[in-house]
C-alpha positions in Angstrom: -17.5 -1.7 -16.3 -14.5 -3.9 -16.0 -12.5 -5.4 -19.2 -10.3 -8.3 -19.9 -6.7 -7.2 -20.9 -3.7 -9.9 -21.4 -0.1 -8.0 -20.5 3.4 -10.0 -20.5 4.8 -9.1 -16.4 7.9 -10.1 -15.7 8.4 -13.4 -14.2 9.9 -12.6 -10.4 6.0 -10.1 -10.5 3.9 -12.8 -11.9 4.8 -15.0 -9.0 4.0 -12.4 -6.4 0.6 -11.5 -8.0 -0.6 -15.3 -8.3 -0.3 -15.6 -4.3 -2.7 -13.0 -3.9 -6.5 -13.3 -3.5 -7.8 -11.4 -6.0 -5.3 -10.7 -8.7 -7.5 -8.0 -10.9 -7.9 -5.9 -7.9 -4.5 -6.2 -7.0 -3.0 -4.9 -10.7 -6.6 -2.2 -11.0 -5.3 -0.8 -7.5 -1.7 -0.7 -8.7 -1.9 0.8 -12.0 -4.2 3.5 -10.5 -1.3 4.3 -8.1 1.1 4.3 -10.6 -1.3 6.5 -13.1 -2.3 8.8 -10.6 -5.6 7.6 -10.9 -6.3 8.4 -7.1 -5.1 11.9 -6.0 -5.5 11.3 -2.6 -4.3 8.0 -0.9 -6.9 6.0 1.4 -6.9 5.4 4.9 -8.8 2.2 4.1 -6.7 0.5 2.1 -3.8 1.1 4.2 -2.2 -1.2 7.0 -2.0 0.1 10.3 1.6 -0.5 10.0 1.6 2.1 7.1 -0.7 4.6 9.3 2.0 4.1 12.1 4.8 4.7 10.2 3.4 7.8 8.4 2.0 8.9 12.0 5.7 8.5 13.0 7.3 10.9 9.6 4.9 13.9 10.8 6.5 16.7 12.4 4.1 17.8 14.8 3.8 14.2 16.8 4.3 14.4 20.5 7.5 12.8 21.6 5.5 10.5 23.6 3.9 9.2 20.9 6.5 9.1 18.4 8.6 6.3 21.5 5.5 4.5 21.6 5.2 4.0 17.3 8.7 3.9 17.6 9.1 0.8 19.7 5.9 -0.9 18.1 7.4 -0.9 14.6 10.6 -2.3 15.8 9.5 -5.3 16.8 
């Protein structure tokens, strides 16, 4: 069930959020985040920029690997 709220945002945010597609699901997904609504993030809704970068922070990735992420995200 989904509810209509009305919140003041500051004006620099406001801007942002009215070039997205669908603001509600923007601000639902954020305020989740930010309440720790979700306890584990999902691979869904993330870019495959993100999943390369995070790929990248682990530890136990092969040096081969971590060149080839490595030179993709520097582009």
């Amino acid at each position: 069930m989904r509810i209509n709220r009305t919140f003041s945002l500051d004006f620099e945010i406001a801007t942002e959020l009215k070039k997205k597609h669908n603001q509600s699901e923007t601000v639902n997904r954020a305020l989740k985040k930010y309440l720790h609504y979700d306890h584990a993030p999902i691979i869904n809704e993330s870019t495959t920029r993100q999943l390369m970068a995070a790929l990248l922070a682990r530890e136990d990735i092969d040096e081969t690997m971590k060149a080839l992420l490595l030179q993709i995200l520097t582009k």
